[in-house]
Structures are given as C-alpha cells and as structure tokens.
N, C-alpha and C positions, 0 to 999 in steps of 0.2 A: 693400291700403292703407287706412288708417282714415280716417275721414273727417274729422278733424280740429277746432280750433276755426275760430272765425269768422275769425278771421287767416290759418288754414291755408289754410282754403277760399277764399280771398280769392286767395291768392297763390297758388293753384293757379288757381285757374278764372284769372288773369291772361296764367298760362306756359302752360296747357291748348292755347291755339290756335300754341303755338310761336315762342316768342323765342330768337333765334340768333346769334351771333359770327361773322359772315361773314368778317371782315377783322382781323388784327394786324399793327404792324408795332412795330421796336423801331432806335434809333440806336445809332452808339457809345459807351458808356459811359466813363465818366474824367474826367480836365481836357482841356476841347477849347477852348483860349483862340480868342476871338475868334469864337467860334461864343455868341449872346446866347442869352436866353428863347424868343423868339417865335422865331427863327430854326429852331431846334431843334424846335420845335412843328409849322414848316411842313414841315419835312424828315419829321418822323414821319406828317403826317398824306397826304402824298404815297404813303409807304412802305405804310401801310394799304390806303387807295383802289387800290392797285397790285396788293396783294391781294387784293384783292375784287374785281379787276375795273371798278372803277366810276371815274366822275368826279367831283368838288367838285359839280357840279353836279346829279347824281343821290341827293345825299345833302342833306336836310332839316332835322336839326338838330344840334347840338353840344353835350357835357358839358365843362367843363374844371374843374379843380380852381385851385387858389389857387398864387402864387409867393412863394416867398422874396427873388427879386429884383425883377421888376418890382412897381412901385410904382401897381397899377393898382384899384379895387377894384372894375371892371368889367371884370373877366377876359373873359370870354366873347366879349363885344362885342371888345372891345382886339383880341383874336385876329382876330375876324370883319373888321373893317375892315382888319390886316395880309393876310390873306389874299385882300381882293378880294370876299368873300363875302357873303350875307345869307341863312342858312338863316329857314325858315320857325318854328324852335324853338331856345331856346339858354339855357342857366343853368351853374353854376358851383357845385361840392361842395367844402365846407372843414371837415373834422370829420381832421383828421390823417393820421394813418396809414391811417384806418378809408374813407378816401378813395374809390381805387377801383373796391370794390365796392359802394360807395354810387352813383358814375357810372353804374353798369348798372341799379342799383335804378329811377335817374332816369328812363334812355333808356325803359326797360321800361314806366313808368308814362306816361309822354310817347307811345307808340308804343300802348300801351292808350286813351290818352285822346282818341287820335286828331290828339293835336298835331304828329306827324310819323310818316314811314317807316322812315326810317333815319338813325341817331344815330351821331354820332363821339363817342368818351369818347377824350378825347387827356390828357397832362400831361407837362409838359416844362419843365427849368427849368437856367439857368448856376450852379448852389449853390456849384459847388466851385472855381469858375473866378471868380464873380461877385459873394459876400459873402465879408466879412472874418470872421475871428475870432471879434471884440468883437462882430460884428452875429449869429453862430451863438450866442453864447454869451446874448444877450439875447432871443433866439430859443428856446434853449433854457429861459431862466430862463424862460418866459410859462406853464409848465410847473407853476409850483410857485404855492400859495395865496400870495397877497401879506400876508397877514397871519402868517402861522403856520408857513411855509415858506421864501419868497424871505427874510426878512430873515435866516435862519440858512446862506444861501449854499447852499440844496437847487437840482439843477439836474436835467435828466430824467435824464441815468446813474443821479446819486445816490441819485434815486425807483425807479429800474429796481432799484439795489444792495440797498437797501432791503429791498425785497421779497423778491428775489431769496434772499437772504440768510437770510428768515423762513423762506421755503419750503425752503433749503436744509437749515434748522434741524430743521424740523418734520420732517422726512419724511427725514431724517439722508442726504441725493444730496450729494454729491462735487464736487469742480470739475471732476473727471474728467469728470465726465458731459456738464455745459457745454463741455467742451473737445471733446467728442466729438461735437456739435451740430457746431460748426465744420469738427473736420475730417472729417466726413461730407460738409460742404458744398462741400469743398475741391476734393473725388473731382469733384464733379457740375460744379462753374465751370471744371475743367480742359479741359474738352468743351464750352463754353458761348465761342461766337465769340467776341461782344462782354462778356463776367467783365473787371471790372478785376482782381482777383484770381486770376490760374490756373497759382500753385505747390500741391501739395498736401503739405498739411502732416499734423502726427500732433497725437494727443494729447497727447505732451511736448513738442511745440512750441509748443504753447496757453498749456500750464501755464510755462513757459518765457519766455514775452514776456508785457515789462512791467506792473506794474499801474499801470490806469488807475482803476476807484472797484472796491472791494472787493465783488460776489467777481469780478469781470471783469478780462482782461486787455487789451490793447490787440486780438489776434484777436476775443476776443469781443461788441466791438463792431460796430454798422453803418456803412457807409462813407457819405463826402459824397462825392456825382459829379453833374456835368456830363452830359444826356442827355435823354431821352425815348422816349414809347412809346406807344401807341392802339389802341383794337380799336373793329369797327363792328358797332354794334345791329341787328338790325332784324329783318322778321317771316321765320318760315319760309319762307313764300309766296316772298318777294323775293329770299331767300339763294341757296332751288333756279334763280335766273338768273344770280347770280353766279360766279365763276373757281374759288373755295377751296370746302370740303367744312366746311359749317357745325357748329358747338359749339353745344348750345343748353343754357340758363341751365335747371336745372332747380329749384331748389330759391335761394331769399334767407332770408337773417336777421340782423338786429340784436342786442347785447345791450348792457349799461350795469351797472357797482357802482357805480360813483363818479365823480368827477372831478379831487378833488386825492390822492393817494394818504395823507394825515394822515387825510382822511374816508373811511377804507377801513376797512371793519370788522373784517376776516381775511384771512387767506390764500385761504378758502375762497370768502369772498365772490367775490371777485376772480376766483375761477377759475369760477367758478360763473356771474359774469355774463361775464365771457370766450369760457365755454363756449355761451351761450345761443344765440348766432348761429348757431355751428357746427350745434348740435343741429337749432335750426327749420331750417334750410335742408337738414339730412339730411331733418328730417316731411314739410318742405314734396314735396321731392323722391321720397319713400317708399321712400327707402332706410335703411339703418343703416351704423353704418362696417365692418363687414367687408365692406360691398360698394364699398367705395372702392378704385382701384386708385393713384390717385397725389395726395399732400395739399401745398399748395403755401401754408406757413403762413407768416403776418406774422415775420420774425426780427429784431426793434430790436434785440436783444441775445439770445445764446445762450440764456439762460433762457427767453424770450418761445416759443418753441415745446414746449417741456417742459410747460407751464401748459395751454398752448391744447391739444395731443394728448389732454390730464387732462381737460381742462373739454368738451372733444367727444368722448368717452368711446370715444376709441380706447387709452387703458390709461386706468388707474386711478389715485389719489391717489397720488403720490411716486413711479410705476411710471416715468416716459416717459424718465428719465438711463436706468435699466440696459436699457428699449426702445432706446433709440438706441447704447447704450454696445456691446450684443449685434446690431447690425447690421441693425434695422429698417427703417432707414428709406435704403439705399443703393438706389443702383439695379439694381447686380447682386448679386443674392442676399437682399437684402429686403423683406419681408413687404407695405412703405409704402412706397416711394419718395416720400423726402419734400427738398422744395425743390430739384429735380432742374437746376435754373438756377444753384444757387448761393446765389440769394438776396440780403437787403440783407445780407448781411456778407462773401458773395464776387464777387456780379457788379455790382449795384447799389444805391445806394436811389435809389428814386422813389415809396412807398411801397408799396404793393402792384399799380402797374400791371406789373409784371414779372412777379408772381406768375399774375395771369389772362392775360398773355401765352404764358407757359411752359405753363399748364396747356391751354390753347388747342392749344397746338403737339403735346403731348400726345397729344389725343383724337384730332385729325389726322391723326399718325403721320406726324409730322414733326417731331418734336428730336431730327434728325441733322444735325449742323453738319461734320461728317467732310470736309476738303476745305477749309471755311469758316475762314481766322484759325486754320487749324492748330486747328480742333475736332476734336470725337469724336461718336459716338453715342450721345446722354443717352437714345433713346426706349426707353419700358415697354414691353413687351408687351401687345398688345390693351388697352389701355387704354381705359375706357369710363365711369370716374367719376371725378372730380377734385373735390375741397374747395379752396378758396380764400380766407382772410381778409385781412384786415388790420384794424390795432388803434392809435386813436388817442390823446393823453395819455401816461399812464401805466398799460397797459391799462384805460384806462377807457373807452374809446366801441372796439365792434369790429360789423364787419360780415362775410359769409362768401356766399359762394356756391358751389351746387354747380353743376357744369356734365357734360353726359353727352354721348355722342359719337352720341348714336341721338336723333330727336324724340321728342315725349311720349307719342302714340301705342304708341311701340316700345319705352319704357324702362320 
C-alpha cells in the first residue's frame, strides 16, 4: 500500500483502529399511508438496534439526514425528542443523494473525536405517501440555477437528459445499454423482500415504455417511496460484543465538478469528479477495482451508473453500456455484481441508504431473503469488498465508500 497524501494518511490512520457497521436494518418500502416521517424512522431504528444486539440506550449518538416532508430544520433533535432520547452526539447531513455515505463519514469522525461510541445514521421519510406533486416538482425544480436554468422550465430529469444525452453522443452507447442497467436490476429486486418493483423485465420492455425526458423512459427512472433504513457506527472494539458479524468502513471519499449542470464544463469533467470519491476510497482502502467483489452504485437514473463504473475506473470511457449490456454486473454469472437490491429504480429511493445496507448484508453473507415476501437469494460468493456511493444534484456533490468484510489488520 503506498502511503499516500496527507488526506490518505489521515483517513487511514482514522479507520486504522477499526470502524465497523455492526447493525442494519431496513422497512417496507412503497406507499404505506398513514405510516408518517418519524414514525418510520422509529420503526427502522428499532429494526437496527435489534441487529446489533443493543439498546437506545447503549448507543450515544445519532446522524439523520434531511426530509422532504417534515417541516423541521432541526432534524436530529426533532427525531431525538420523538424517540424519548438524548444521545450524547447528534447532527444532521443534507448534500442529496450524496447523503449517506456522508452519515458514516460523520459517525467515523464523531467516534474519532471521541464525541461518542456508537452512531445510528438512520433516514426515513413519507415522500410518496406524503408530498404532492406540485411540492416534488418544486422539489425538484431547486435543482436547476435560478437564473440560467429554472426560468427555461430545467428540472433534475431534464439535467440528468441532458447529460445523459452528451455522453450518449460522445461515446456513440445505445438506449439499449441504459435499458439494460434496468433490467439487470430487475433480476436482483425479484429476490429483494421489501423491492417495490419485483417483475422482471427485458430490454425491450425499457425501450418500450413511455418517454419521460429524452433519452429516458418512464423504467429508467428512480422511484418515490415511502420507507426507511439505518446501520449503526461504532468501533471495532464494541462490534466484537455485539449479536451481527461487523462491516468495517474501509476506505471514504468525496468528489465535486460542479453544482448546476449549465456550469459543467464536459462530459468528462463530470465523470471525472464523479469518479473522484470512488477512486480515494479504493487508495484510502489499498485496494484497486479488480479487487471489488460487489459495487452498490447511486442509480437516479439508468445513465447515473454508466458514468460512475467510468469515473471509478472499473471500465473505461463510454465502455460501462456494453459492460453491463454483456452481463457484468448480474449476480449470476458477472464479473461485478452490481446494485444486487435492485436499487433506486427497483426497490427504493431513499438515496443511497439502501445501497450501504445491501452492501452490508453482502459482506455478511446474508442477502438471502429465500422464504422472506417470496424472495430469492441475491448473495455473491465470499464477498469481501463492496464500493458504495451516492451522488447528489446533478452529479455534482458524490461521496463513496468502501467497506471490506475482514478489519484493517486483516484486509
């Protein structure tokens, strides 16, 4: 392993004494009327603690992300007084998509600084049950620059299309190819308990339903649902007491191009800083991607993983349509099992807490749902490195982590 910059070194010597994912848990996913925000939030963070072993009480502090419905802008607290609670540590991550595996960055550095033991990163929210329309679509418009953007009716699809579209251009990939994102992911949500989504469809059933913003179809997008999910922080030390067979965080990273997609300078740029997260959190970790056995990538829309496989240089520039198109990324028979959940475009969005959940269960050897809601058995074989992002904007703010199924010592 090289010894890095001062960043490397940093976020090595952080994870060095072993940060671990002792705990996930995950609700059911959909419209679940009459089941609120917090409501949902307590149910997952029960489902976690159940997993680990632990009680409210044995755990110290709390990450929560931002809602689309509650009207709170003291998240955290808001949760903590529903719950009865008063952790010793407690803040709140709002950067998007790129959410999180920002949360774990948090716990990790909270649990370094000695502000607490062990962190809950919960998020959970009534999106699809709970806002209207007109309130997603204003939602969506906060998306686009107000000057140069929103007044021409740009919304995030059409930023996604956008893009999308250029790179389709450039590097002359297919809709097929985006279609085949999807119904790779189809395979894997068929087997995934709680998938709101678990028919599996083909490639001319992608290309087949509706267009929504060009090059996308109505498949091609990600879903709004009703739900929640959580996994618990905390040190090596503490994990080896608890009930589950701890994950440890091996590797974080950040990257940034931009923020409105008009101030995007390329294709490249984009994938470039896309990529940047992925990359650092392979150095951090001292791996490279042939040593990844399962990549559990941000999917807002079927392009959104094409880009990110490019930009984390598991293929190459316009390679990742005929990688996925040729069965890379399946779980039986490919090379990457990749978004083995389903994903936000077959089981859920909640932004990427699904993603470190899945990959969690992973390392475990444990996503076999066989028995469970008429699942299957999604797990890889010996699974031992898992990539994880999410990506918020219009990829513009992304974050990534790697997680290994051995501590740091051992990996």
């Amino acid at each position: 392993m090289s010894e890095g910059t001062p960043d490397v070194r940093e976020a090595r010597r952080m994870l060095s004494k072993g940060i671990a994912i002792a705990g996930v848990g995950e609700t059911e996913q959909g419209k679940l009327d009459g089941k609120g925000s917090f409501q949902l939030l307590a149910e997952v963070t029960k489902t976690t603690l159940d997993d680990a072993g632990v009680t409210l009480d044995e755990v110290d502090g709390m990450v929560t992300a931002f809602s689309f419905v509650e009207s709170t802008l003291m998240h955290s607290t808001t949760l903590c007084d529903y719950l009865g609670w008063a952790p010793g540590y407690f803040s709140s991550v709002a950067v998007g998509g790129a959410t999180a595996p920002l949360m774990a960055v948090q716990a990790m550095h909270a649990i370094d600084a000695g502000l607490a033991t062990a962190v809950l990163c919960v998020r959970g929210d009534n999106t699809r049950s709970g806002i209207s329309s007109s309130g997603m679509m204003a939602m969506a418009r906060e998306m686009s620059h107000g000057a140069f953007e929103a007044p021409y009716g740009l919304s995030t699809i059409g930023g996604y299309g956008l893009l999308a579209q250029r790179y389709m251009y450039e590097h002359d990939v297919s809709g097929e190819a985006l279609a085949a994102v999807v119904a790779t992911q189809s395979e894997h949500a068929a087997k995934k308990w709680n998938a709101m989504l678990r028919d599996v469809v083909t490639i001319e059933d992608v290309m087949n339903d509706r267009m929504i913003a060009t090059p996308f179809h109505g498949m091609d997008c990600s879903l709004v649902s009703d739900g929640a999910a959580a996994f618990l922080v905390t040190t090596a030390e503490r994990a080896k007491d608890m009930k589950t067979k701890p994950v440890y965080i091996a590797g974080v990273g950040e990257g940034y191009s931009h923020q409105y997609i008009s101030q995007a300078d390329s294709v490249d740029s984009v994938r470039q800083g896309l990529g940047r997260a992925g990359r650092r959190a392979m150095e951090v970790a001292g791996i490279t991607p042939q040593d990844l056995d399962v990549a559990e990538i941000y999917d807002s829309f079927s392009f959104t993983p094409l880009i990110a496989l490019e930009g984390f240089g598991i293929c190459g520039p316009g390679e990742a349509g005929d990688w996925v198109m040729e069965g890379n990324g399946k779980i039986d028979g490919g090379t990457l099992p990749m978004n083995t959940h389903g994903g936000l475009i077959r089981q859920a969005h909640l932004g990427a807490m699904h993603h470190i959940v899945e990959a969690a269960l992973q390392l475990r050897g444990e996503a076999d749902d066989t028995g469970v809601n008429d699942g299957g058995n999604r797990q890889v074989p010996d699974a031992k490195f898992a990539i994880s992002n999410g990506s918020g904007g219009i990829l513009a703010a992304t974050s990534a982590l790697v997680l290994s199924s051995e501590p740091p010592s051992a990996s």
